[in-house]
PDB file of N, CA, C and O in Angstrom:
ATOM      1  N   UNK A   1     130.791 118.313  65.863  1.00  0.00           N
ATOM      2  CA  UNK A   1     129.779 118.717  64.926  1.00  0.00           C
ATOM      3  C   UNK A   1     130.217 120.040  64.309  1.00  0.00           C
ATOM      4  O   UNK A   1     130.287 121.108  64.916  1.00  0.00           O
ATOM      5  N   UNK A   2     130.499 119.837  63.044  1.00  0.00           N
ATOM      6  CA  UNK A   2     130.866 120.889  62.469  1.00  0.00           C
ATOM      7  C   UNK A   2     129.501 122.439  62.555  1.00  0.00           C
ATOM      8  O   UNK A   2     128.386 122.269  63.049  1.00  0.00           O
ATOM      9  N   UNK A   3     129.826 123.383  62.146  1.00  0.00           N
ATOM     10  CA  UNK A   3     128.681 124.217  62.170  1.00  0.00           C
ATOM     11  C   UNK A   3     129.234 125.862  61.643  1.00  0.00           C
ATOM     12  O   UNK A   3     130.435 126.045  61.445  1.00  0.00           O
ATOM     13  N   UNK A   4     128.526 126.648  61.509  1.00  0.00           N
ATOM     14  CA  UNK A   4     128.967 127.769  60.677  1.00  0.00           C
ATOM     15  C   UNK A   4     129.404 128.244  59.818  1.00  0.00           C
ATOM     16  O   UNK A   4     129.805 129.407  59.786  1.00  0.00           O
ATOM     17  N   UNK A   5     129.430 127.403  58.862  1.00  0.00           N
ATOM     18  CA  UNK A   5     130.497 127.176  57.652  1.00  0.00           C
ATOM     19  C   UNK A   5     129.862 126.265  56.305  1.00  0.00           C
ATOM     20  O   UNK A   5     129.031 125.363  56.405  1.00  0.00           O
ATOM     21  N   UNK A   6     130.291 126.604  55.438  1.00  0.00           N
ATOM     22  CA  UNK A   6     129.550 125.275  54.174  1.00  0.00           C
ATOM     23  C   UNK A   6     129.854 123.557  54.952  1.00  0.00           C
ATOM     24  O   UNK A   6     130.582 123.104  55.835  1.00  0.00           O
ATOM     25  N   UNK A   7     128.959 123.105  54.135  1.00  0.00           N
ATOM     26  CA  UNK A   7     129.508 121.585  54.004  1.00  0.00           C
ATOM     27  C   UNK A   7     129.889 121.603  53.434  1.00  0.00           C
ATOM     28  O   UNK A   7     129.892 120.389  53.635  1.00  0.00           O
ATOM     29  N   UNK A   8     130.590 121.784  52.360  1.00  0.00           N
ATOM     30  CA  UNK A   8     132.234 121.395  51.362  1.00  0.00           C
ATOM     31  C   UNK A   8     133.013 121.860  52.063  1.00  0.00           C
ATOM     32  O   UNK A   8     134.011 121.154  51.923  1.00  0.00           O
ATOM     33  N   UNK A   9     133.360 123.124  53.220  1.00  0.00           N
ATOM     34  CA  UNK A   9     134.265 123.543  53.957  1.00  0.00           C
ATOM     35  C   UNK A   9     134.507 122.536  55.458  1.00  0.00           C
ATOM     36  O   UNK A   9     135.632 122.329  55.913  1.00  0.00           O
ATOM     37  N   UNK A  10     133.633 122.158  55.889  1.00  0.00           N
ATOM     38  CA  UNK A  10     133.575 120.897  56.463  1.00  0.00           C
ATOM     39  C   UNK A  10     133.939 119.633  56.473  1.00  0.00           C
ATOM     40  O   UNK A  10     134.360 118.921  57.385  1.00  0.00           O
ATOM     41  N   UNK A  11     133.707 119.409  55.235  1.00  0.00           N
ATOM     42  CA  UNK A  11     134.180 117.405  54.680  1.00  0.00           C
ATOM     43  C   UNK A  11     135.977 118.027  54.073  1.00  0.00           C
ATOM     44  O   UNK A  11     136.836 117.148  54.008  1.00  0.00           O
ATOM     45  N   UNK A  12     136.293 119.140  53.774  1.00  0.00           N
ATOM     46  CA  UNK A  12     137.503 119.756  53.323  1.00  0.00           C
ATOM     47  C   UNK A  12     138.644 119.489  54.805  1.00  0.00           C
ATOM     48  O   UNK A  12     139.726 118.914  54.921  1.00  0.00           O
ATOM     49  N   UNK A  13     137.775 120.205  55.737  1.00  0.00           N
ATOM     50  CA  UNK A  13     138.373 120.146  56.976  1.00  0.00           C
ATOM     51  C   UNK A  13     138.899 118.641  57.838  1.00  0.00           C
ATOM     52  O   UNK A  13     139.956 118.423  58.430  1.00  0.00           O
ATOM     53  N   UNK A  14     137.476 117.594  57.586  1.00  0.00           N
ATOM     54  CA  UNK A  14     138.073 116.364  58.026  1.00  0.00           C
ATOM     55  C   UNK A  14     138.754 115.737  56.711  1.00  0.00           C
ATOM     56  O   UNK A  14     139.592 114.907  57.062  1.00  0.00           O
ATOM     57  N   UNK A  15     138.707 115.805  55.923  1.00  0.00           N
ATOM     58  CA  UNK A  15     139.815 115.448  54.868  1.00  0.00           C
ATOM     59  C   UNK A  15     141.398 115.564  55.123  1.00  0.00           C
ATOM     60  O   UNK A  15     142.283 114.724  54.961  1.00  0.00           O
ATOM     61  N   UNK A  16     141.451 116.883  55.575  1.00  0.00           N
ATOM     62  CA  UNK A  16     142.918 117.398  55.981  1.00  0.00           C
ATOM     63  C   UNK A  16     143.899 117.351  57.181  1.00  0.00           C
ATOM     64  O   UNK A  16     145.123 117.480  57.197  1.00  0.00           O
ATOM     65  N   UNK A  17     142.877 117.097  58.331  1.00  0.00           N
ATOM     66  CA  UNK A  17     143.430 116.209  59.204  1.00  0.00           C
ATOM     67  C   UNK A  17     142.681 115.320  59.532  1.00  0.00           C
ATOM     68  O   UNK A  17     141.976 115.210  60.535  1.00  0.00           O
ATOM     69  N   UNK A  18     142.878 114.434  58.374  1.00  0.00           N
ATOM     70  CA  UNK A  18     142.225 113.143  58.857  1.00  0.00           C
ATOM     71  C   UNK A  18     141.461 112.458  60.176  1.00  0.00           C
ATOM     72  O   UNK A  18     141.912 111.656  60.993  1.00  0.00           O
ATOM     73  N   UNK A  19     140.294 112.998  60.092  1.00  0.00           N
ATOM     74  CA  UNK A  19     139.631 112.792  61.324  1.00  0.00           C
ATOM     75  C   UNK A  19     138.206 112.196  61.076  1.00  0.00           C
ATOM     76  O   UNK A  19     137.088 112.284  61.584  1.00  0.00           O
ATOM     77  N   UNK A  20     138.761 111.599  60.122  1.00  0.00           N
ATOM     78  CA  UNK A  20     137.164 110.828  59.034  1.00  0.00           C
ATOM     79  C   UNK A  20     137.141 109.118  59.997  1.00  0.00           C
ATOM     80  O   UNK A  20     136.467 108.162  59.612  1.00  0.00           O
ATOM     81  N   UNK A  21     137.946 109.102  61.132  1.00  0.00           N
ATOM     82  CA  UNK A  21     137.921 107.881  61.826  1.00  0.00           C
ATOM     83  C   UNK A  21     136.244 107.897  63.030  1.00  0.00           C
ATOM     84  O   UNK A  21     135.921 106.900  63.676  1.00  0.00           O
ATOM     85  N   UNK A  22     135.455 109.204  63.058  1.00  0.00           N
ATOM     86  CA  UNK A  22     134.646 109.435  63.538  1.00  0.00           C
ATOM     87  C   UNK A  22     133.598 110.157  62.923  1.00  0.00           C
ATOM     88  O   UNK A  22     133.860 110.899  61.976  1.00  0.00           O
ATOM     89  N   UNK A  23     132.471 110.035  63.335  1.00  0.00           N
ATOM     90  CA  UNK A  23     131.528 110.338  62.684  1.00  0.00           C
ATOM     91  C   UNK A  23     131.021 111.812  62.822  1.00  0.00           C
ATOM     92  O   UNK A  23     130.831 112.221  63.967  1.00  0.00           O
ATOM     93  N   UNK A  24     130.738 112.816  61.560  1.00  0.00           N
ATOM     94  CA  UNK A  24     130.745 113.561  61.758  1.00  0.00           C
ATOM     95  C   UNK A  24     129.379 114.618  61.297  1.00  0.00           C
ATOM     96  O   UNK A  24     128.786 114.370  60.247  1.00  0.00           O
ATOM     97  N   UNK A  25     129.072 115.461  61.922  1.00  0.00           N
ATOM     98  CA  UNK A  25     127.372 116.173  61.616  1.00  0.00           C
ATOM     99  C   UNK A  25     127.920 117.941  61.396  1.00  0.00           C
ATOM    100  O   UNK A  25     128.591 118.812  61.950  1.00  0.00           O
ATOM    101  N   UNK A  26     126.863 117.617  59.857  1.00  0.00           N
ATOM    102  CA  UNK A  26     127.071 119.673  59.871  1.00  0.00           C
ATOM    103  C   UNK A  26     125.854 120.033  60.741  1.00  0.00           C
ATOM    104  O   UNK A  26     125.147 119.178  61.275  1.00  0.00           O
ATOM    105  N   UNK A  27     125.664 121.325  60.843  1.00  0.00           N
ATOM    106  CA  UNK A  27     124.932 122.018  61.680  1.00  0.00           C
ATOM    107  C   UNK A  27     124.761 123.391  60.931  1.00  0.00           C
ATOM    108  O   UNK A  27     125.698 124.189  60.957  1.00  0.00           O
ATOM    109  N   UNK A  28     123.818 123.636  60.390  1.00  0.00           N
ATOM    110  CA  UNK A  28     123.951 125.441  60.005  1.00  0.00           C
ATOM    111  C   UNK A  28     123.644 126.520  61.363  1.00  0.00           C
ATOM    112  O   UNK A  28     123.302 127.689  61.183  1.00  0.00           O
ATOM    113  N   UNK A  29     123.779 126.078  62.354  1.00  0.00           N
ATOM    114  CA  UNK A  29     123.571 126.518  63.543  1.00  0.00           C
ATOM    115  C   UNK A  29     122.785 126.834  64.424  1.00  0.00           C
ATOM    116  O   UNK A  29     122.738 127.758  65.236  1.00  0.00           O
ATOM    117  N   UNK A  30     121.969 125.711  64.120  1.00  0.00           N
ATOM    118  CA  UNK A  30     120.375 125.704  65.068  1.00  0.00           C
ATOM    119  C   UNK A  30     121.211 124.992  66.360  1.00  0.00           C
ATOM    120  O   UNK A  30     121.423 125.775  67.287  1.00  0.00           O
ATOM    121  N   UNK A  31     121.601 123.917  66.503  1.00  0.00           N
ATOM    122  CA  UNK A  31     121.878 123.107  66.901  1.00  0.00           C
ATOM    123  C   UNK A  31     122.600 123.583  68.157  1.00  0.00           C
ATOM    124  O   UNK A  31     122.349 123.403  69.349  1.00  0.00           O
ATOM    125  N   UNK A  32     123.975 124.519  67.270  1.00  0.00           N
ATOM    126  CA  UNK A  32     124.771 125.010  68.623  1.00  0.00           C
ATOM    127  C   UNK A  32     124.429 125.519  69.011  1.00  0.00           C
ATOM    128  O   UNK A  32     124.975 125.638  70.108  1.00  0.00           O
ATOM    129  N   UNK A  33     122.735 126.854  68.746  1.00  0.00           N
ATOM    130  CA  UNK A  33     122.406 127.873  69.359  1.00  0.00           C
ATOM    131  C   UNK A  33     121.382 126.995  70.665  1.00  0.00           C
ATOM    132  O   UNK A  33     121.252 127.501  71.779  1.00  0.00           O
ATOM    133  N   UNK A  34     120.760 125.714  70.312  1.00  0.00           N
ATOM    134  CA  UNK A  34     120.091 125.187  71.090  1.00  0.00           C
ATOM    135  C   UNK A  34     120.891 124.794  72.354  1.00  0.00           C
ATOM    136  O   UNK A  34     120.351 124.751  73.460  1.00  0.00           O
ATOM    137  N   UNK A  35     122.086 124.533  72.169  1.00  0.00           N
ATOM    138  CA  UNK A  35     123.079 124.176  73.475  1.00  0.00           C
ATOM    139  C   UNK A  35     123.754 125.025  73.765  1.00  0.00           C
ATOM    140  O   UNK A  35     124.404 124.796  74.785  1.00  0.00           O
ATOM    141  N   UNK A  36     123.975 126.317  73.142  1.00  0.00           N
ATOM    142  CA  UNK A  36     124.548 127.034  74.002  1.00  0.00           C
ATOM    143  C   UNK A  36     126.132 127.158  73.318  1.00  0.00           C
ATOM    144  O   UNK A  36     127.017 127.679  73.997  1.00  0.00           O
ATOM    145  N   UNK A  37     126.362 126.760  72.244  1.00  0.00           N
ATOM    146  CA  UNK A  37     127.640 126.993  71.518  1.00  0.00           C
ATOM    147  C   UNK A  37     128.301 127.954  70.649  1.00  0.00           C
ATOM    148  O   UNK A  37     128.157 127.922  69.427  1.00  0.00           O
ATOM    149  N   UNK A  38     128.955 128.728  71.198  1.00  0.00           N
ATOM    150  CA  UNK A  38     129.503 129.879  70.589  1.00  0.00           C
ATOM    151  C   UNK A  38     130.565 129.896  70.092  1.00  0.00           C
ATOM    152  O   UNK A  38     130.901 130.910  69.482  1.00  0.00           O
ATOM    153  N   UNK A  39     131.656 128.515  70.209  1.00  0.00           N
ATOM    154  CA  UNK A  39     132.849 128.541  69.939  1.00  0.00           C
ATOM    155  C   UNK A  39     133.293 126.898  69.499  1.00  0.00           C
ATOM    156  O   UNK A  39     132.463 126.028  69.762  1.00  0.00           O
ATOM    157  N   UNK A  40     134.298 126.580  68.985  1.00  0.00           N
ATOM    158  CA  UNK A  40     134.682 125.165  69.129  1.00  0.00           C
ATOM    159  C   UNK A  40     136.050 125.427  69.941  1.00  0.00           C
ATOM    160  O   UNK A  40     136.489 126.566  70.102  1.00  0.00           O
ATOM    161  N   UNK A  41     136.645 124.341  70.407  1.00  0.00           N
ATOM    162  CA  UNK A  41     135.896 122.972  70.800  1.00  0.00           C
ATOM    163  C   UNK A  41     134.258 122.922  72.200  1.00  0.00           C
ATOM    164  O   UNK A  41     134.086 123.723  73.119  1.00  0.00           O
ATOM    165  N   UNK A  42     133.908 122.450  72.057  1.00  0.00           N
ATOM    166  CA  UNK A  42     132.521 122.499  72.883  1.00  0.00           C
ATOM    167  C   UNK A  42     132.079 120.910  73.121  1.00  0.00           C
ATOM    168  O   UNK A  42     131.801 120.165  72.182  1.00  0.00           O
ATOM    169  N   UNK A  43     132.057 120.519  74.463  1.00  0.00           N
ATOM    170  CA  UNK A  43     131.420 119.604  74.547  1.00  0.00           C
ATOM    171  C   UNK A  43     129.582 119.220  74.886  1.00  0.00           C
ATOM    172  O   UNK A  43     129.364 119.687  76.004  1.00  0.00           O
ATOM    173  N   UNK A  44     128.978 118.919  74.629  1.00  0.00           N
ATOM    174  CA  UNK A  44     127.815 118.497  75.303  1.00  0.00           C
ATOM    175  C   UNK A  44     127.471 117.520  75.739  1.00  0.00           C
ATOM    176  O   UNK A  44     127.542 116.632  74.889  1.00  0.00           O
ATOM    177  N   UNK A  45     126.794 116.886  77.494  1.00  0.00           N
ATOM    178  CA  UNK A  45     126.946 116.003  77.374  1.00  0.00           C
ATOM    179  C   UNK A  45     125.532 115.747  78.180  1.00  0.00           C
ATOM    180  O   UNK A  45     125.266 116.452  79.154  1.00  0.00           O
ATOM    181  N   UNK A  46     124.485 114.537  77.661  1.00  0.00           N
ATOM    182  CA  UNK A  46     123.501 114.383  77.016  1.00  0.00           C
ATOM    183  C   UNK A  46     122.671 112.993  78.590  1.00  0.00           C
ATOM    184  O   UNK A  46     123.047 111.828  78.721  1.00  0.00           O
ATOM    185  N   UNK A  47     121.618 113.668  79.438  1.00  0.00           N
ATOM    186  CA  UNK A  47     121.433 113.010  80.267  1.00  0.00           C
ATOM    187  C   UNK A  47     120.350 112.233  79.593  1.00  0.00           C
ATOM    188  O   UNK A  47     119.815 112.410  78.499  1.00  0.00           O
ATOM    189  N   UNK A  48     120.114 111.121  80.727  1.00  0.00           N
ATOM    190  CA  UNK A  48     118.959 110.540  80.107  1.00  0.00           C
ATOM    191  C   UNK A  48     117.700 111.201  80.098  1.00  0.00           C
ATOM    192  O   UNK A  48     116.872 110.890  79.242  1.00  0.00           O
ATOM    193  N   UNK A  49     117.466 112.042  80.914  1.00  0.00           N
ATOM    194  CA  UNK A  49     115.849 112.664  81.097  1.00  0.00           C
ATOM    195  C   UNK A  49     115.540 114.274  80.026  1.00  0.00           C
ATOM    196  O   UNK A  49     114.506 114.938  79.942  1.00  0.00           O
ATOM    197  N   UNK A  50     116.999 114.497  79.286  1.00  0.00           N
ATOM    198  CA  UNK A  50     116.891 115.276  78.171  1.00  0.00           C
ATOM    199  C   UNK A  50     117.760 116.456  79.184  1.00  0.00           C
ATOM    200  O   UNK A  50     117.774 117.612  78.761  1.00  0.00           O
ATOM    201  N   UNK A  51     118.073 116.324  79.766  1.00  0.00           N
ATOM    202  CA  UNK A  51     118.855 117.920  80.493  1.00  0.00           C
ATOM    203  C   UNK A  51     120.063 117.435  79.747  1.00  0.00           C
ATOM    204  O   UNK A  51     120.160 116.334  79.205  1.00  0.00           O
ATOM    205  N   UNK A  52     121.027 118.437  79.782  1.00  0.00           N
ATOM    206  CA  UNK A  52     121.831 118.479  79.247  1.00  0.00           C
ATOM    207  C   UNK A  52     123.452 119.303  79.689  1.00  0.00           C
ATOM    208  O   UNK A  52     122.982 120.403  79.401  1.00  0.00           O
ATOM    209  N   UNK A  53     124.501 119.555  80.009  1.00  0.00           N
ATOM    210  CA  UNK A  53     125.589 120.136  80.499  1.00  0.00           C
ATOM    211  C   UNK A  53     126.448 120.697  79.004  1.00  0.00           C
ATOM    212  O   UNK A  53     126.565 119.914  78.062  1.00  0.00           O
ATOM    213  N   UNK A  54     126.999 122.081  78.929  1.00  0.00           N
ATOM    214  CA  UNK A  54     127.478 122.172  77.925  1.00  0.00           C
ATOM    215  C   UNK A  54     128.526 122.502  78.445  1.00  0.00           C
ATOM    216  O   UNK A  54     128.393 123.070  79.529  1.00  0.00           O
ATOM    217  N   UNK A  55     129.892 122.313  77.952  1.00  0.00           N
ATOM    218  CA  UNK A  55     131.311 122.729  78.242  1.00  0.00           C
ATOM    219  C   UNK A  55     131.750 123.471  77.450  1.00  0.00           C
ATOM    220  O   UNK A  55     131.292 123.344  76.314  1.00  0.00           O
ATOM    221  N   UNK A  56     132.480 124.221  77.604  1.00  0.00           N
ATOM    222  CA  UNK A  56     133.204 125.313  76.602  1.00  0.00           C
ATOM    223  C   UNK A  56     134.439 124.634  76.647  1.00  0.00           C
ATOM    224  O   UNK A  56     134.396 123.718  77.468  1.00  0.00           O
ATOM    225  N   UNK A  57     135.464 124.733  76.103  1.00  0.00           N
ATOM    226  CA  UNK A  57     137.047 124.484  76.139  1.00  0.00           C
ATOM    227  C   UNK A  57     137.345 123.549  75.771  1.00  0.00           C
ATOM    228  O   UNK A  57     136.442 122.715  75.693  1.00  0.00           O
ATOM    229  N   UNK A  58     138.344 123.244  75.459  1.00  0.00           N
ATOM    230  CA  UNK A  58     139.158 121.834  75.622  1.00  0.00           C
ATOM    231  C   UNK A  58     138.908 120.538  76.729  1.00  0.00           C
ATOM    232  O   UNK A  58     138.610 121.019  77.822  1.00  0.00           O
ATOM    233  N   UNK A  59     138.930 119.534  76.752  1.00  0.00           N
ATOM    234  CA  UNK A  59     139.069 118.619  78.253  1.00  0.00           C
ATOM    235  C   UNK A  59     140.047 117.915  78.217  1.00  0.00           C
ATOM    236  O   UNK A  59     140.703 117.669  79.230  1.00  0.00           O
ATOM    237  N   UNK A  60     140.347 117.432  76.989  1.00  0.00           N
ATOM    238  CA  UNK A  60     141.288 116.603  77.016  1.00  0.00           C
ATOM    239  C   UNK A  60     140.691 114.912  77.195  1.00  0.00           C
ATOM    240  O   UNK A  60     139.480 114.759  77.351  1.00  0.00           O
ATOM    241  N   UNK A  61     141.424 113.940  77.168  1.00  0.00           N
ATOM    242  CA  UNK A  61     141.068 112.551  77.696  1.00  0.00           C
ATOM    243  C   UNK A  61     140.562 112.066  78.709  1.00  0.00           C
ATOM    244  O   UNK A  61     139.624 111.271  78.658  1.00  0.00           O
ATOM    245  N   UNK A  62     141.247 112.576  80.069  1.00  0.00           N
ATOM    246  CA  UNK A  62     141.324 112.609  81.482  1.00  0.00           C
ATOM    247  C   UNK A  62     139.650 113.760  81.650  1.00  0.00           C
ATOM    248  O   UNK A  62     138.644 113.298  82.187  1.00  0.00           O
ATOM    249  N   UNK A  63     139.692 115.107  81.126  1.00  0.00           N
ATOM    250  CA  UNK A  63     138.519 115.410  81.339  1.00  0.00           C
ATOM    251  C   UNK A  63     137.258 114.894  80.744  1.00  0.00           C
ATOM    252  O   UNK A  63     136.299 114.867  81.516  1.00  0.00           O
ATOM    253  N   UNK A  64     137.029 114.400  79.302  1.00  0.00           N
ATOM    254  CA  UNK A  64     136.085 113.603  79.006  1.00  0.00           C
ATOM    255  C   UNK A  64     135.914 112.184  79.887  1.00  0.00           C
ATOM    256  O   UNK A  64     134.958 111.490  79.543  1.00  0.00           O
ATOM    257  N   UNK A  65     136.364 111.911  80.486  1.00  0.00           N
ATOM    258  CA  UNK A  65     136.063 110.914  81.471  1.00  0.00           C
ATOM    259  C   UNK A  65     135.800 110.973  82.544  1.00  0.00           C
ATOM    260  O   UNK A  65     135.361 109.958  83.085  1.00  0.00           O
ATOM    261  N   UNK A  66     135.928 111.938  83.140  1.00  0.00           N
ATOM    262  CA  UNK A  66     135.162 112.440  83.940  1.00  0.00           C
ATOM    263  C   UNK A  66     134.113 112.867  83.741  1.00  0.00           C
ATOM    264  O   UNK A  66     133.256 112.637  84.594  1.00  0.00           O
ATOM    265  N   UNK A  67     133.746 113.661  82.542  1.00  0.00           N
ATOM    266  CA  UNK A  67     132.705 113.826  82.869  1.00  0.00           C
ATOM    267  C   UNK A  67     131.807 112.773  82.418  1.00  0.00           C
ATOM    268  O   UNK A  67     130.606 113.007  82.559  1.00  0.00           O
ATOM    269  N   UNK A  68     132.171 111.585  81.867  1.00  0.00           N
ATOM    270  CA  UNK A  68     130.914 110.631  81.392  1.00  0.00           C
ATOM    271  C   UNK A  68     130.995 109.720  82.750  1.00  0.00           C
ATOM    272  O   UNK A  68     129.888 109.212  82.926  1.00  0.00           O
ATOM    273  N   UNK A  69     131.975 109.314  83.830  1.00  0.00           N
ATOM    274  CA  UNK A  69     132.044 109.500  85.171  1.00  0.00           C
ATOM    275  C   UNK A  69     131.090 110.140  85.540  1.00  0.00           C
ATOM    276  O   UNK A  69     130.224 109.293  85.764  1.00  0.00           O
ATOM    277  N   UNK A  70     130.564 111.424  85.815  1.00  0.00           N
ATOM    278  CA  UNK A  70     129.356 111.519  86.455  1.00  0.00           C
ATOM    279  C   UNK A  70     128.189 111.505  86.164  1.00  0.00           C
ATOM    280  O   UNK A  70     127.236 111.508  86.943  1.00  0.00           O
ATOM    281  N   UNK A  71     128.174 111.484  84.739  1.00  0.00           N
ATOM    282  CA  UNK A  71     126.771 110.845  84.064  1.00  0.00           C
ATOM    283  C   UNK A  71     126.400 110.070  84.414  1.00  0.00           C
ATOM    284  O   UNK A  71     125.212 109.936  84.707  1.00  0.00           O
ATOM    285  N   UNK A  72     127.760 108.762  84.595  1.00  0.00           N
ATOM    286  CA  UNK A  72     127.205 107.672  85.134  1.00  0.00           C
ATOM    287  C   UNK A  72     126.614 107.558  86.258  1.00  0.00           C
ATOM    288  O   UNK A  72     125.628 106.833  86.393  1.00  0.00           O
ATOM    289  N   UNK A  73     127.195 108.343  87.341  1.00  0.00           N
ATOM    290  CA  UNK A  73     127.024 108.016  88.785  1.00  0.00           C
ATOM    291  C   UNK A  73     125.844 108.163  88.767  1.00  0.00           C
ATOM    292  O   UNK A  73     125.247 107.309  89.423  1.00  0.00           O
ATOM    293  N   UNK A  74     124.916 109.274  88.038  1.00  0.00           N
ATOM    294  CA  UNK A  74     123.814 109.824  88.308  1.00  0.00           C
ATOM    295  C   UNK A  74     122.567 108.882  88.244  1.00  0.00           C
ATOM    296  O   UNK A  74     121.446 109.324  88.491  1.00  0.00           O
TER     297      UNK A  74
END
């Protein structure tokens, strides 16, 4: 989710490295301030009863699967 920045600086950004294969949301920054996002990359990841886990950093492949791994378990 893009955020802090125009939307023309945004749709500019997935334009240029083509990353228009996923779907993508601006944010003027309610959004990240509601989760706790101060930086990109940032993950959030979204329980069923509305709690929520926010990640800072990178994870990579191996770490996004894990953590939807324990979403599941839960």
């Amino acid at each position: 989710m893009a955020g802090q920045d125009s939307l023309d600086a945004s749709a500019e950004f997935v334009s240029e490295y083509g990353v228009d294969v996923i779907e993508h949301l601006f944010d003027d920054g309610d959004i990240w301030q509601r989760f706790g996002i101060a930086s990109q990359p940032a993950w959030v990841f979204l329980n069923d009863d509305g709690t929520f886990e926010t990640k800072l950093g990178s994870l990579g492949p191996s770490g996004i699967a894990t953590e939807i791994a324990n979403l599941e378990a839960r």
